[in-house]
C-alpha positions as CSV (number, residue, x, y, z in Angstrom):
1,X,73.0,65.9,-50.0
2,X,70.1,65.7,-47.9
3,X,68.3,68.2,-48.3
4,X,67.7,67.4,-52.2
5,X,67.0,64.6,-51.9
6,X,64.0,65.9,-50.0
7,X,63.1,68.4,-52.3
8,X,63.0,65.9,-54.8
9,X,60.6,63.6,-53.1
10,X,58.5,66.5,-52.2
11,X,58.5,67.7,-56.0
12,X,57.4,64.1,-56.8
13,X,54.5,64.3,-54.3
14,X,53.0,67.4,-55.8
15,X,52.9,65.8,-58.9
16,X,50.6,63.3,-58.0
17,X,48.2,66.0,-55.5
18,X,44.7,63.9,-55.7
19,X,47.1,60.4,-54.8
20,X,48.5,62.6,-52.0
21,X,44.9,63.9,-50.7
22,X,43.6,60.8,-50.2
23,X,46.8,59.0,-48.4
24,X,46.0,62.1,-45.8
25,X,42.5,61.2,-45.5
26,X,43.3,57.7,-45.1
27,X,45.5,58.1,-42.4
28,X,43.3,60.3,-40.8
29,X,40.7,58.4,-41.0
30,X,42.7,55.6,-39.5
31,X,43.7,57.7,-36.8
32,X,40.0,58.7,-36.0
33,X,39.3,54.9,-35.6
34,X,41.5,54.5,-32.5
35,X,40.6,57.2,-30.6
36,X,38.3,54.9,-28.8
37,X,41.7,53.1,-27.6
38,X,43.3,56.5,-26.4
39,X,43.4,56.4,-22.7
40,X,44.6,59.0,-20.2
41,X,45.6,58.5,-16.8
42,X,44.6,61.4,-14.9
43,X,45.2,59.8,-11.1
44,X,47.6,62.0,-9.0
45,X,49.9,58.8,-9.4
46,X,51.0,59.3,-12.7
47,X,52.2,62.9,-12.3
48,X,55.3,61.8,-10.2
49,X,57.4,58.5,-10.8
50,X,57.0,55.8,-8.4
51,X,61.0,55.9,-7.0
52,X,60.9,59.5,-6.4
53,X,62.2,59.7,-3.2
54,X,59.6,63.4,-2.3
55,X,57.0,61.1,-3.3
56,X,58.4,58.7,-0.3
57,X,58.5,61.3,1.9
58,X,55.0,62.8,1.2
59,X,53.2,59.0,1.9
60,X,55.6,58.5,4.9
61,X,54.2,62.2,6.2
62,X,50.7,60.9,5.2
63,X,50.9,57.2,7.0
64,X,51.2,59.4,10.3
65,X,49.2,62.5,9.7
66,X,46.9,61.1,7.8
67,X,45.2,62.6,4.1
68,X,43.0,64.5,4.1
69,X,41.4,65.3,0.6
70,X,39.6,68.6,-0.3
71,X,37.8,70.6,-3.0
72,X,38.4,74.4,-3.6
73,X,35.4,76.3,-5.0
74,X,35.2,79.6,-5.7
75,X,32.6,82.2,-5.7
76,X,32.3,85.8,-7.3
77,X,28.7,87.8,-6.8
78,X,27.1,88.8,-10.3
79,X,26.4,92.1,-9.0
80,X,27.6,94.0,-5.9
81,X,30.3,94.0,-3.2
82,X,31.5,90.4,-2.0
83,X,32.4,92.2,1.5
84,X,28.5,93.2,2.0
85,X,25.9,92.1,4.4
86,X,23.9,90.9,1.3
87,X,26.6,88.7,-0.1
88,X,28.3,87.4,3.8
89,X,24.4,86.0,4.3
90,X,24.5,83.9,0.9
91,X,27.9,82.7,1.5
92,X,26.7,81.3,4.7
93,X,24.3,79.9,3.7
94,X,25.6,78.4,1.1
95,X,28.7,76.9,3.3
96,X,25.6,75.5,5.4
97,X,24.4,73.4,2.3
98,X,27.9,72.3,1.4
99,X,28.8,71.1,5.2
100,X,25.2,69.1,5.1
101,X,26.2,67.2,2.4
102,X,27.2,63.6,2.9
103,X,30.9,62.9,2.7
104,X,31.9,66.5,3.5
105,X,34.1,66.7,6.9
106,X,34.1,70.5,7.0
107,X,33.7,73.6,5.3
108,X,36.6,76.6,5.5
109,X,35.7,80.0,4.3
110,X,36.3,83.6,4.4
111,X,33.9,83.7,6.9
112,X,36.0,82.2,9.5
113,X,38.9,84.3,8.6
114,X,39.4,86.2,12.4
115,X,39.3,90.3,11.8
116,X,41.9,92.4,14.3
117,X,41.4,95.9,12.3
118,X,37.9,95.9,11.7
119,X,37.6,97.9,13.4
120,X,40.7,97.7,15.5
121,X,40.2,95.0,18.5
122,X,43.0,95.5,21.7
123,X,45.0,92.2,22.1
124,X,43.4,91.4,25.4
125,X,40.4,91.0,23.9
126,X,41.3,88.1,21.2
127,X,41.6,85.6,23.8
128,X,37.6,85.9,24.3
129,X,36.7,86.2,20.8
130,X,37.0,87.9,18.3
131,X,35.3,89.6,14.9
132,X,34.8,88.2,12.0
133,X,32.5,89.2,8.3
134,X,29.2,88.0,9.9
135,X,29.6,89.9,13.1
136,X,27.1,92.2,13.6
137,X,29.5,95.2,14.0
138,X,31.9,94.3,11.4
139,X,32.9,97.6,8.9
140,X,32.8,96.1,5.6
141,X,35.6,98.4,4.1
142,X,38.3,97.7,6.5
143,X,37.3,93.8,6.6
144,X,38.6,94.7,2.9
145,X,41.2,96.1,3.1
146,X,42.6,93.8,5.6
147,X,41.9,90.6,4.0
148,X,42.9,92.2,0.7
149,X,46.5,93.1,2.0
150,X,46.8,90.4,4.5
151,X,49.7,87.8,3.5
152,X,47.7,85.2,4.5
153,X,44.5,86.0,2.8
154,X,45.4,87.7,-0.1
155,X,45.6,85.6,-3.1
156,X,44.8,82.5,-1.1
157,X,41.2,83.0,0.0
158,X,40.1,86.2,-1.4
159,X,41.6,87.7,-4.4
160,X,43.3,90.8,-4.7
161,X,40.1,93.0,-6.0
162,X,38.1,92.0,-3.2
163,X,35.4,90.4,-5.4
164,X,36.2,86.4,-5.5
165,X,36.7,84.6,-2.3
166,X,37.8,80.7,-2.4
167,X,35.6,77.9,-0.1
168,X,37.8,74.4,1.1
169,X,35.6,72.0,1.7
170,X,37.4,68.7,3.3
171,X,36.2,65.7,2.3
172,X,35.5,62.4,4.5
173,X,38.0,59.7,4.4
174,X,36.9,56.5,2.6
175,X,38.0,53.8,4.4
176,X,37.1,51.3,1.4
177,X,39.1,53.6,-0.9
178,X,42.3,54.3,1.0
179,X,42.1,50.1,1.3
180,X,42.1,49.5,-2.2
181,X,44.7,52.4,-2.5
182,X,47.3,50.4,0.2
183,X,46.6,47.5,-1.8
184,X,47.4,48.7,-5.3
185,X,50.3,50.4,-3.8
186,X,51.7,46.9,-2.2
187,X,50.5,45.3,-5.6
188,X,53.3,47.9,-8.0
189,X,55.4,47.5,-4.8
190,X,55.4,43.4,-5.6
191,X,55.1,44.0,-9.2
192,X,51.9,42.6,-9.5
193,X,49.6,45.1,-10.2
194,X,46.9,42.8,-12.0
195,X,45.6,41.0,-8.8
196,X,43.7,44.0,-7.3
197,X,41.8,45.1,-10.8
198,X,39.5,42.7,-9.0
């Protein structure tokens, strides 16, 4: 009974194809006009809802660790081995231009990734020091292979193929921001949210 009915509205349509067409463009035209009125909240706030009880646990662990926020850049050479004196050299320098900029706390990179079979160092020796890819000594193919196969390298801060490596770089606290952050979290917490748009 339904489904007729349908088809008969839908026959009735196509009879009248140039009404049809421009009731589409209408509404799309319609649609165009309020774009400017489409917002998207993109804040790590609105990815979870605000009585999740993880989320409580996550800002209680913050409140006493503190939060540390970070960017994760990558780099792949246009030409050559990553694992080569050539590239190591740029990499550190560029970490040195990322760690001079203001508001960045540090900078972690392959480069401080500690070596042990690189050739192989003997276990007394770590507590000194020990090798990593700007060492002077270092042997390119086994720094590789071990950071390529490592569990805690692989896939995390180089990839697999040896050719991309990731770069952390922690940003500063804002002591302004993570005010206005307590205060918009005590403002939904009170329900009023409007007094510290201000």
């Amino acid at each position: 009974m339904i489904i007729p009915f349908f088809q008969k509205r839908y026959r009735r349509c196509l009879e009248y194809p140039i009404v049809l067409i421009a009731g589409i463009v209408l509404a799309c035209t319609w649609a165009i006009t309020q774009l400017p009125k489409l917002t998207f909240d993109a804040s790590s706030d609105s990815l979870v809802a605000q009585g999740d009880p993880e989320l409580a646990y996550f800002r209680k662990v913050t409140e006493a660790f503190g939060e540390a926020p970070f960017l994760i850049l990558t780099y792949t050479p246009n030409s050559g081995e990553l694992l080569s004196r050539q590239h190591v050299d740029r990499l550190g320098r560029l970490v040195d231009e990322l760690s001079a900029i203001d508001g960045v706390a540090s900078v972690t990179s392959i480069l401080d990734a500690p070596l042990l079979q690189s050739p192989p160092v003997p276990l007394s020796q770590l507590a000194e020091s020990f090798r990593t890819v700007r060492s002077p000594d270092v042997d390119f193919v086994l720094a590789r292979t071990e950071l390529t196969e490592s569990p805690l390298f692989s896939e995390l801060l180089i990839s697999t193929d040896g050719q991309a490596t990731a770069i952390r770089i922690n940003l500063e606290l804002q002591d302004r921001l993570m005010s206005a952050k307590t205060d918009l979290d005590a403002a939904r917490a009170g329900g009023d949210v409007d007094r510290v748009a201000q």
